[in-house]
PDB file with one MODEL, atoms N, CA, C and O in Angstrom:
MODEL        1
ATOM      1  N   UNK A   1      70.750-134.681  59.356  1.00  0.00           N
ATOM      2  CA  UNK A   1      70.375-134.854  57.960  1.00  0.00           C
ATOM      3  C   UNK A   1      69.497-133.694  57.497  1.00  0.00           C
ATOM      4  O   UNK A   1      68.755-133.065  58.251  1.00  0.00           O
ATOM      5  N   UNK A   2      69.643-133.468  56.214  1.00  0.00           N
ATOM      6  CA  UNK A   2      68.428-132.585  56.115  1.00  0.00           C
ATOM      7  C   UNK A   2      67.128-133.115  55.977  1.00  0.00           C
ATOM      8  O   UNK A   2      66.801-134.292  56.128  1.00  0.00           O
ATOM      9  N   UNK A   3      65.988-131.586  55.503  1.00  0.00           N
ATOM     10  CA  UNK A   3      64.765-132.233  55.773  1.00  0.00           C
ATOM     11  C   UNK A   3      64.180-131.412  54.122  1.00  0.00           C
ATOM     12  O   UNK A   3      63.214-130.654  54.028  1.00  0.00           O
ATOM     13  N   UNK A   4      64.798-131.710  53.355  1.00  0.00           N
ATOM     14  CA  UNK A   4      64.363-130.920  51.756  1.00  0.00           C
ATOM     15  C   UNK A   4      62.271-130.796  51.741  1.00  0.00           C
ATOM     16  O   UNK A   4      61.441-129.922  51.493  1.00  0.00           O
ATOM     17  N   UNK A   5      62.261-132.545  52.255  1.00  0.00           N
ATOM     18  CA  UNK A   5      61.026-132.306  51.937  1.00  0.00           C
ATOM     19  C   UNK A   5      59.549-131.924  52.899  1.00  0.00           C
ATOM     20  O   UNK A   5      58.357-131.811  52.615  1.00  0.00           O
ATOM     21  N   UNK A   6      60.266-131.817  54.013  1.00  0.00           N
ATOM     22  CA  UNK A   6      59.565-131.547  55.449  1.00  0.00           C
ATOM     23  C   UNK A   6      59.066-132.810  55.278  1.00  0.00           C
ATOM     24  O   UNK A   6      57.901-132.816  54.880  1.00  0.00           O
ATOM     25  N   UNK A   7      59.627-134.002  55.471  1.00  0.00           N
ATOM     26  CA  UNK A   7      59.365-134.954  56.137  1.00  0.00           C
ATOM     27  C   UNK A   7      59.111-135.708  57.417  1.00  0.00           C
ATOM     28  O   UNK A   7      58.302-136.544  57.819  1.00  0.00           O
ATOM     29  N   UNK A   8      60.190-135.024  57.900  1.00  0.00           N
ATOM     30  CA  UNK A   8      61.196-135.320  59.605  1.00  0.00           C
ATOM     31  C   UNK A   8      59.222-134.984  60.161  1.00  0.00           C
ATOM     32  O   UNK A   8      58.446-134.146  59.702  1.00  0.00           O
ATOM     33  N   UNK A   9      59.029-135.849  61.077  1.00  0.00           N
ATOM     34  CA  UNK A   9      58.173-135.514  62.333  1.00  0.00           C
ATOM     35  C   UNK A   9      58.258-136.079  63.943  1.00  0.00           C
ATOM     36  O   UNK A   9      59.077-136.854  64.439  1.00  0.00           O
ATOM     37  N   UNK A  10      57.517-135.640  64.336  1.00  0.00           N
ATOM     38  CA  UNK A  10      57.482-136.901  65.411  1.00  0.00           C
ATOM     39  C   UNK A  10      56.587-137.674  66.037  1.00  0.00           C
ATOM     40  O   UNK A  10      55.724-136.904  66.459  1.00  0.00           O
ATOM     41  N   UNK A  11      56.363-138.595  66.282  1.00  0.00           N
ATOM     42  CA  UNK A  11      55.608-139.872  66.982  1.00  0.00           C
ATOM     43  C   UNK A  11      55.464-139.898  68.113  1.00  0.00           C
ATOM     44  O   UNK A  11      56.386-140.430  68.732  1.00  0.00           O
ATOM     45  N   UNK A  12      54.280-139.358  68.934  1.00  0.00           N
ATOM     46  CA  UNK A  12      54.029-140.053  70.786  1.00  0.00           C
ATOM     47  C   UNK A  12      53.003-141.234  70.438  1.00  0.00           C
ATOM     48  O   UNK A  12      51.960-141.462  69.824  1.00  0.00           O
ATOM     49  N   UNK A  13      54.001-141.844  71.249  1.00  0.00           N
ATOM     50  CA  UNK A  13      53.542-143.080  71.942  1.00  0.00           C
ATOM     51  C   UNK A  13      53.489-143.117  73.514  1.00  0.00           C
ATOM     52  O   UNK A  13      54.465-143.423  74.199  1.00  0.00           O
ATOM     53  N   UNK A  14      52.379-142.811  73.972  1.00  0.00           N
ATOM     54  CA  UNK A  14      52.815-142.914  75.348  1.00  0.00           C
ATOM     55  C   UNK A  14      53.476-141.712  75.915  1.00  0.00           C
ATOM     56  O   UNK A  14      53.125-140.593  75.543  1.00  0.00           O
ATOM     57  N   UNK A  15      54.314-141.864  76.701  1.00  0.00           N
ATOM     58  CA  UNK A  15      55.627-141.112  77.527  1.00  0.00           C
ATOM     59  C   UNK A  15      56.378-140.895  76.152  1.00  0.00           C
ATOM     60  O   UNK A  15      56.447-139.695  75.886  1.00  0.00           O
ATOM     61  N   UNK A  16      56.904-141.635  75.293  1.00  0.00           N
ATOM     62  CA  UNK A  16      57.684-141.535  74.446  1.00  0.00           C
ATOM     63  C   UNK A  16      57.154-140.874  72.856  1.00  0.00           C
ATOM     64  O   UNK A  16      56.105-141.001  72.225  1.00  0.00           O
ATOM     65  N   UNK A  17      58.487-140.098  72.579  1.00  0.00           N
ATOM     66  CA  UNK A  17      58.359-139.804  71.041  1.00  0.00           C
ATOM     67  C   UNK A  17      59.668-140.026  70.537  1.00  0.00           C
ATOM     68  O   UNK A  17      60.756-140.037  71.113  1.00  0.00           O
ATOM     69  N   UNK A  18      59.219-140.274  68.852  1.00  0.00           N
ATOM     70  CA  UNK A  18      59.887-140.590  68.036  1.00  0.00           C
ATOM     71  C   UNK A  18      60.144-140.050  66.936  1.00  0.00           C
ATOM     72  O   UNK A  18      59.178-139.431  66.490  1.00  0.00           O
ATOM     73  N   UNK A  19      61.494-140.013  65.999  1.00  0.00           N
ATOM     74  CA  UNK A  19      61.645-139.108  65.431  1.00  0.00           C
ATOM     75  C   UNK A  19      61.299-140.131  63.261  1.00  0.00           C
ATOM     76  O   UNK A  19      61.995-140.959  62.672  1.00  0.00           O
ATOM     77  N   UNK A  20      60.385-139.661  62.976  1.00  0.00           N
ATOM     78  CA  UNK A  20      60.020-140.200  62.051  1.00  0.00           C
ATOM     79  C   UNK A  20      60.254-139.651  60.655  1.00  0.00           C
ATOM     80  O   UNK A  20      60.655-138.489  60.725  1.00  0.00           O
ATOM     81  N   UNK A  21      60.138-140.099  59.406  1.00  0.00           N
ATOM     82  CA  UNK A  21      59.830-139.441  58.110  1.00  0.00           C
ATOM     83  C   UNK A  21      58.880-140.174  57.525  1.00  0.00           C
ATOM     84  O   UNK A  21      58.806-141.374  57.261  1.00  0.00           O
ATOM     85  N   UNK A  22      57.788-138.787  57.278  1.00  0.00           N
ATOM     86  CA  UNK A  22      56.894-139.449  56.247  1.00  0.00           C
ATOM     87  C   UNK A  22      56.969-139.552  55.092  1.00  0.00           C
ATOM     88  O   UNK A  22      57.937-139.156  54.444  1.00  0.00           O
ATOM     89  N   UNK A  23      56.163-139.993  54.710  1.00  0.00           N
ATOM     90  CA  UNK A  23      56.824-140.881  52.855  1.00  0.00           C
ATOM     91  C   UNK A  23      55.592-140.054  51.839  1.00  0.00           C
ATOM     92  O   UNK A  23      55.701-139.834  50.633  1.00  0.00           O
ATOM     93  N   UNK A  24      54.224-139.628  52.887  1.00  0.00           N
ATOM     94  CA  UNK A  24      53.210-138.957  52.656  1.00  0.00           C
ATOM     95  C   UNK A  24      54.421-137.378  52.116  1.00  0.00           C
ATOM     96  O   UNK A  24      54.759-137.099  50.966  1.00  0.00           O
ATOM     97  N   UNK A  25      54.640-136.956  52.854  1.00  0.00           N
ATOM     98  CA  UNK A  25      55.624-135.343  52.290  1.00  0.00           C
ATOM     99  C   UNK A  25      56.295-135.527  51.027  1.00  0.00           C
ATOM    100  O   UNK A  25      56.663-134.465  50.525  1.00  0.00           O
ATOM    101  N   UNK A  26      56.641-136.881  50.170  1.00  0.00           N
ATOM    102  CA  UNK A  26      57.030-136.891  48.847  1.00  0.00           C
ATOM    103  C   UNK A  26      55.999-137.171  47.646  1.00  0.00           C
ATOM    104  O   UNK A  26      55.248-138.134  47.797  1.00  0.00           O
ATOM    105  N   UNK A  27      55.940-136.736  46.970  1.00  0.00           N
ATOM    106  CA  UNK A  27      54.965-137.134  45.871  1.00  0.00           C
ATOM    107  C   UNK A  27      55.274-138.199  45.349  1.00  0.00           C
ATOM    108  O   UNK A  27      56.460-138.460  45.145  1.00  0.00           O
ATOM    109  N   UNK A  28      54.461-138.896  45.078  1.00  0.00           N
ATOM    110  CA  UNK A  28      54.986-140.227  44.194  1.00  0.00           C
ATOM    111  C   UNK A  28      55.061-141.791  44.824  1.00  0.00           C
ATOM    112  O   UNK A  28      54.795-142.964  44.562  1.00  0.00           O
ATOM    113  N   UNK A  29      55.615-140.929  45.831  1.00  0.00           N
ATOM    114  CA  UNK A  29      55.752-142.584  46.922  1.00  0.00           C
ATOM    115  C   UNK A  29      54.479-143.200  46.861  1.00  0.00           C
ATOM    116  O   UNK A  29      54.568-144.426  46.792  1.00  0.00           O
ATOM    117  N   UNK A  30      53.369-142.774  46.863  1.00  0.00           N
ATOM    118  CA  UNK A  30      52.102-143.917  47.219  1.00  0.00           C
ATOM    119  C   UNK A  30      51.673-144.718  46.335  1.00  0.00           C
ATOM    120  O   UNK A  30      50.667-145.422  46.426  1.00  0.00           O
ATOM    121  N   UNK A  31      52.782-144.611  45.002  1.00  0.00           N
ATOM    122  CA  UNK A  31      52.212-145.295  44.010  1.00  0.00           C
ATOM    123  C   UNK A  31      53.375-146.780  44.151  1.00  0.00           C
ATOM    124  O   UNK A  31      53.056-147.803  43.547  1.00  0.00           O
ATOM    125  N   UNK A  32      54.601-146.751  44.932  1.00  0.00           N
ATOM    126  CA  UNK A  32      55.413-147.453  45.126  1.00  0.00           C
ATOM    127  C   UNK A  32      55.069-148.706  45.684  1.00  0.00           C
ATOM    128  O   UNK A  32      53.995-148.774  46.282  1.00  0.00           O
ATOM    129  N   UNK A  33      56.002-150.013  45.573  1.00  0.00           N
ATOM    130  CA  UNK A  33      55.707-150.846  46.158  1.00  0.00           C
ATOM    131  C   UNK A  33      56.364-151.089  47.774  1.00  0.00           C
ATOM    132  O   UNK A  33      57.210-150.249  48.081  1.00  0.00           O
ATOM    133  N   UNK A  34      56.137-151.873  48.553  1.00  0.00           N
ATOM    134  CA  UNK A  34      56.405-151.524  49.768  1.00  0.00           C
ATOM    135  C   UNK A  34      57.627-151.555  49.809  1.00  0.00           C
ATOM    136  O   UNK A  34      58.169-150.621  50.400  1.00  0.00           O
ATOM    137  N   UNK A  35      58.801-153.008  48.988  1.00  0.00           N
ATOM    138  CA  UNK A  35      59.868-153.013  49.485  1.00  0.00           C
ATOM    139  C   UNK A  35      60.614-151.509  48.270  1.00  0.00           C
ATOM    140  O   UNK A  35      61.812-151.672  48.499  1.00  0.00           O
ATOM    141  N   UNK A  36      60.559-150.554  47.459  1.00  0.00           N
ATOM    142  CA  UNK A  36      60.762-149.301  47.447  1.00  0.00           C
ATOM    143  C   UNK A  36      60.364-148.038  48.384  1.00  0.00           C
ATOM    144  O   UNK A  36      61.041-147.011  48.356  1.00  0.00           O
ATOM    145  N   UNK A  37      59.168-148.184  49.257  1.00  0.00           N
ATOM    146  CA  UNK A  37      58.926-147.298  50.030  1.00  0.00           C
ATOM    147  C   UNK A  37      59.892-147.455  50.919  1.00  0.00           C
ATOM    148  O   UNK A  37      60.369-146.401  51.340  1.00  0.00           O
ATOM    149  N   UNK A  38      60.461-148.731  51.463  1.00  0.00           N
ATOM    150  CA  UNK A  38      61.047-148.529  52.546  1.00  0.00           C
ATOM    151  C   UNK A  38      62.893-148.197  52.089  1.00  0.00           C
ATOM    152  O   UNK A  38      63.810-147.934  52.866  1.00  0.00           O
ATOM    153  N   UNK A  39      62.935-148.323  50.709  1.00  0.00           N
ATOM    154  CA  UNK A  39      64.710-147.550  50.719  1.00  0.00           C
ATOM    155  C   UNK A  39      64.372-146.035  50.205  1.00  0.00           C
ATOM    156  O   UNK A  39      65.300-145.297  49.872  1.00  0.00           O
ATOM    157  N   UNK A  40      62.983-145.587  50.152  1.00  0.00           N
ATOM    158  CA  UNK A  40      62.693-144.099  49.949  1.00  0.00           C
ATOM    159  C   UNK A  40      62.464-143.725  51.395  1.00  0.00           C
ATOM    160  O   UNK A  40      62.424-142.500  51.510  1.00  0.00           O
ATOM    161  N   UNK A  41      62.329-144.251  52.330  1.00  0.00           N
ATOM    162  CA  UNK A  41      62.052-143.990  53.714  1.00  0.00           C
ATOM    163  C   UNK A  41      63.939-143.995  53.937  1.00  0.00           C
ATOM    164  O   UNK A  41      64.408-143.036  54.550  1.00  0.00           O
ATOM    165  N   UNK A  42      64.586-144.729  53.589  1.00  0.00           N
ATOM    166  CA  UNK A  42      66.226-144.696  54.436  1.00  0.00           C
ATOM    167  C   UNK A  42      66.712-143.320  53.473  1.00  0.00           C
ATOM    168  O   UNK A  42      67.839-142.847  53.622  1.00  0.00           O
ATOM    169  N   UNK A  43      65.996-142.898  52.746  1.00  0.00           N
ATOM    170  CA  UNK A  43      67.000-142.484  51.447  1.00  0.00           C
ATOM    171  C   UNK A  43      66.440-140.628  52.452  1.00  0.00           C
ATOM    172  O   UNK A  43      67.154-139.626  52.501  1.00  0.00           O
ATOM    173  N   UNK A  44      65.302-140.749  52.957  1.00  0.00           N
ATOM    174  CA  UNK A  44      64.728-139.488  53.656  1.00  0.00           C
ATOM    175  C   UNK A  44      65.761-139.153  54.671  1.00  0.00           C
ATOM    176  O   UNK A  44      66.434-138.123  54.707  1.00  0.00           O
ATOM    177  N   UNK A  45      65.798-140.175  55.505  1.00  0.00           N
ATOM    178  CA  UNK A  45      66.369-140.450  56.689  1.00  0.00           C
ATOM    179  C   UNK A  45      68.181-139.850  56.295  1.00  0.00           C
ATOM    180  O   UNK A  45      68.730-138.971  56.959  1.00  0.00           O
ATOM    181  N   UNK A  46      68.824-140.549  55.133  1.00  0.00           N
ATOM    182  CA  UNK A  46      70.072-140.319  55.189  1.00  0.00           C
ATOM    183  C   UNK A  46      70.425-138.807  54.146  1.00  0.00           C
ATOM    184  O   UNK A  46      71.418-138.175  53.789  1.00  0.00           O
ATOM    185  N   UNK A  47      69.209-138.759  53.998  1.00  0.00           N
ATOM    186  CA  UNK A  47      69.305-136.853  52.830  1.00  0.00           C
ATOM    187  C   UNK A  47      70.715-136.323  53.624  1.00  0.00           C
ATOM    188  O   UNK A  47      70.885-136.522  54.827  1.00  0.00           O
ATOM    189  N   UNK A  48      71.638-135.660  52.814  1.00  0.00           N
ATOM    190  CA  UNK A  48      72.814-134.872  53.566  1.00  0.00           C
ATOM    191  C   UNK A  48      73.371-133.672  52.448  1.00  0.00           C
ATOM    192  O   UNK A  48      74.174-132.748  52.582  1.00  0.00           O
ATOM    193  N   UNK A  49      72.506-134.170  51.228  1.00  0.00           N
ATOM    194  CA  UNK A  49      72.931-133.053  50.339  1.00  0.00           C
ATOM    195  C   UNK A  49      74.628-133.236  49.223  1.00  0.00           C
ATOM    196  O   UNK A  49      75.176-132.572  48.343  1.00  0.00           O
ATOM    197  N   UNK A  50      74.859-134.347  49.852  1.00  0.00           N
ATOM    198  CA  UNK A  50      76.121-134.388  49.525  1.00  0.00           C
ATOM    199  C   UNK A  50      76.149-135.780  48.673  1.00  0.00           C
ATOM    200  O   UNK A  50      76.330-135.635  47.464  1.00  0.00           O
ATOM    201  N   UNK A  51      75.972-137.269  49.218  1.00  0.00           N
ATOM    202  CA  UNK A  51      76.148-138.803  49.086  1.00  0.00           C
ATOM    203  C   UNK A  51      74.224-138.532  48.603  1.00  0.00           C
ATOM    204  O   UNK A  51      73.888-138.354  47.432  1.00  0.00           O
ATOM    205  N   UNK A  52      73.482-138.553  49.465  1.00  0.00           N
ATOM    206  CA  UNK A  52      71.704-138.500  48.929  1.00  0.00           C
ATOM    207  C   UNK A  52      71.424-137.354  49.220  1.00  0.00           C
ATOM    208  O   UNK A  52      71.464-136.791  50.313  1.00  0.00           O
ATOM    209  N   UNK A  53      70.978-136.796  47.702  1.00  0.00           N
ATOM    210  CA  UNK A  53      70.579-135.212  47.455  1.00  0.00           C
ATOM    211  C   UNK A  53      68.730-135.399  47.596  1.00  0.00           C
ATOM    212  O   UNK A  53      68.175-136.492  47.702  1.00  0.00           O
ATOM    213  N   UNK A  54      68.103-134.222  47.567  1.00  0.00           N
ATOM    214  CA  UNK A  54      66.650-134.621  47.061  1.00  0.00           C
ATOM    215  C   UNK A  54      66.352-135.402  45.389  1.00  0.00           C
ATOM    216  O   UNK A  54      65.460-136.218  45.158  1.00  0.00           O
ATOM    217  N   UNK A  55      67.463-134.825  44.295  1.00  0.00           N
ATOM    218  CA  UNK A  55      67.338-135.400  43.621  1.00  0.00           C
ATOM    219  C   UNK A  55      67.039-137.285  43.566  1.00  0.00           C
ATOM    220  O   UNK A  55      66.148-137.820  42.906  1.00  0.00           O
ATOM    221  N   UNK A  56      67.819-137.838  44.245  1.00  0.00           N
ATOM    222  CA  UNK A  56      67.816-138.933  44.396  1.00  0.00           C
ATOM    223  C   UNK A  56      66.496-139.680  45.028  1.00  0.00           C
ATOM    224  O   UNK A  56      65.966-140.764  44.782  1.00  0.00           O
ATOM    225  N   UNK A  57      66.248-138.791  45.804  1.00  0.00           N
ATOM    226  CA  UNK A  57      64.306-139.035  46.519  1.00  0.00           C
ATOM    227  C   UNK A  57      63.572-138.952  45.196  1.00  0.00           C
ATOM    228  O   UNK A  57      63.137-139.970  44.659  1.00  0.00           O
ATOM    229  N   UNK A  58      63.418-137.635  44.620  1.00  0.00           N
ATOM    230  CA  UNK A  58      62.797-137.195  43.250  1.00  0.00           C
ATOM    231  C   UNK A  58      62.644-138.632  42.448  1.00  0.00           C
ATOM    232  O   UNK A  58      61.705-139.309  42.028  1.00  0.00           O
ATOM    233  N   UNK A  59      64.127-138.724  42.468  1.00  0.00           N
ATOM    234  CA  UNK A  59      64.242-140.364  41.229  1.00  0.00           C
ATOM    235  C   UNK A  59      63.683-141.774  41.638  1.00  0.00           C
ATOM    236  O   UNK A  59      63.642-142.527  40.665  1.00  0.00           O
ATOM    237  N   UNK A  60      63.148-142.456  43.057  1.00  0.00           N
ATOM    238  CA  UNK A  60      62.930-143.312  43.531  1.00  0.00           C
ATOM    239  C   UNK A  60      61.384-143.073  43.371  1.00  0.00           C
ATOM    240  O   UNK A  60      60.566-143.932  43.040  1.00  0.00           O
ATOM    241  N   UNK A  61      61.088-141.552  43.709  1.00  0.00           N
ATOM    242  CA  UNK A  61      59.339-141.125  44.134  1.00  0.00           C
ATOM    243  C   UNK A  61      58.691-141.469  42.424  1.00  0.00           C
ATOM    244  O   UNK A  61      57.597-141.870  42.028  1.00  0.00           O
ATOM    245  N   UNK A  62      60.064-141.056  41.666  1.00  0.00           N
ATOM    246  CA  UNK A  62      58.989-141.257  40.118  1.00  0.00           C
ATOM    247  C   UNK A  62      59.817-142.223  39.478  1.00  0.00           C
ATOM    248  O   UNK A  62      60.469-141.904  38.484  1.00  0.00           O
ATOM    249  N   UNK A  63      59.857-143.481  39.997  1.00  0.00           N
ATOM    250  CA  UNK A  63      59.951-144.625  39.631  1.00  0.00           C
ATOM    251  C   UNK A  63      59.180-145.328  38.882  1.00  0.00           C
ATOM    252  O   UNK A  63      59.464-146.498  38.627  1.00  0.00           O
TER     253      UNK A  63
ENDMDL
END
């Protein structure tokens, strides 16, 4: 997927890491309610430029 907004990071836990997006790298999101943060969190996750552009982040973040 892409990463328009340098979101993509990663998470140790332990032995393990994880591959995350923060919601902090979009503007706007913190004013959201939780159940929108979390289809602006899938909408990071599935960015491809093609089906979810950044535009479409843009439009959820200034909701």
């Amino acid at each position: 997927s892409l990463n328009s907004f340098g979101a993509r990071d990663t998470l140790a836990v332990g032995d393990n890491t994880y591959e995350i997006y923060r919601l902090d790298a979009v503007p706007g999101t913190e004013k959201l309610p939780y159940s929108l943060k979390v289809l602006a969190e899938n909408l990071l996750r599935t960015e491809d430029g093609a089906n979810i552009t950044a535009d479409h982040i843009n439009a959820i973040a200034n909701w």
